[in-house]
N, C-alpha and C positions, 0 to 999 in steps of 0.2 A: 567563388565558393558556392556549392550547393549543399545545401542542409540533406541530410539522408534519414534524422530519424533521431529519436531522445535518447541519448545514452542512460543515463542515469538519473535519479535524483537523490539528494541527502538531507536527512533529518535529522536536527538535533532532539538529544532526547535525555531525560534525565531518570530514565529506567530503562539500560538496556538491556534486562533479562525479560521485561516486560514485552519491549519492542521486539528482540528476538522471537519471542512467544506469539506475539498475532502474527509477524510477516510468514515464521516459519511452521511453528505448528498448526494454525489454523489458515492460513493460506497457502501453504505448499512450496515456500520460497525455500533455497538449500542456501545457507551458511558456508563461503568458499574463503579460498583466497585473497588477501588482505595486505599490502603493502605497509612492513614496518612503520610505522606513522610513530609519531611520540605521542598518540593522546588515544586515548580506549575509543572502540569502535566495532563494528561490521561492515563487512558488505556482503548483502544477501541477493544471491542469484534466481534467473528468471531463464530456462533451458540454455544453461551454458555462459548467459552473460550477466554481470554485476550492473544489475539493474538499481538497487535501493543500496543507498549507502548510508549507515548509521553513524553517529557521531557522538560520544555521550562526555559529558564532563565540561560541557560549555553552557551558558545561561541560553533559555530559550527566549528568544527578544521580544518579550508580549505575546499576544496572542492572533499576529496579524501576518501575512506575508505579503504584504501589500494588495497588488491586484490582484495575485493568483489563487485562485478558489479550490482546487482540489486537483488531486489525481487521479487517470484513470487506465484501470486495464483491462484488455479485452481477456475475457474469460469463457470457459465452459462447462460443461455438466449441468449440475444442479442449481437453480441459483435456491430454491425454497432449501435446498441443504444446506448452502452456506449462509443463509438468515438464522437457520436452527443454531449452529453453529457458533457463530458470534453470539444473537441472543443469549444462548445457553451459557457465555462470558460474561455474559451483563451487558455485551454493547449494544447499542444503538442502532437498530439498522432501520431506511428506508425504501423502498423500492417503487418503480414505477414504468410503465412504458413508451417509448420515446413516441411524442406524438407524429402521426402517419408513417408508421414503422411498427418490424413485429420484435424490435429490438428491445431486451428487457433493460434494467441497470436497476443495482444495489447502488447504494451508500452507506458509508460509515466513515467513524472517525477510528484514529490510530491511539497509542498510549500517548502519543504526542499532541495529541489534538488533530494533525494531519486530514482532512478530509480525503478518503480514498472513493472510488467509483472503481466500480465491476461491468463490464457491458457483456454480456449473454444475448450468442445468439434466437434467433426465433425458437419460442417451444413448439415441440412438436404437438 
């Protein structure tokens, strides 16, 4: 077996009109295709594939996911736009640049708590 790359990942969430709202309105992700499941849900797409999959209507088990710290994707454009952006939601952002690199990254957290990371390449 050779690993090719992370299909997905899923969030439970106990607002998913909320969670729809950051992945898709304010991050660009499109709302697709969804296999009949018997329990409400999304899965929100990242060019073409169901990257983030939503799960709503289940307890979130604390506030811990063990070892794993956060999420991250590579991103582009603006990042000072998409600080204004979240901010102007009320979220949290922080940002910083990856020491001996001209690589930028955002942070925030999701309606879920989820920590997400943005990695932007070098500004011009």
């Amino acid at each position: 077996m050779a690993i090719q790359g992370i299909d997905h990942y899923t969030i439970l969430t106990n607002d998913l009109a909320a969670t729809r709202h950051f992945y898709c309105d304010l991050l660009g992700l499109t709302e697709g295709a969804r296999p009949p499941f018997d329990f409400p849900g999304a899965w929100l797409y990242v060019n073409g594939h169901p990257t983030v999959h939503v799960v709503a209507g289940r307890p979130i088990p604390g506030r811990t996911t063990g070892g794993l710290d956060h999420i991250a994707f590579q991103a582009n454009g603006d990042i000072d736009e998409l600080a204004r952006k979240l901010e102007g939601e009320g979220i949290a952002v922080s940002t910083r640049k990856v020491p001996g690199s001209r690589v930028w990254q955002l942070f925030c957290n999701d309606p879920s708590g989820v920590k997400v990371e943005f990695n932007y390449p070098p500004k011009s």
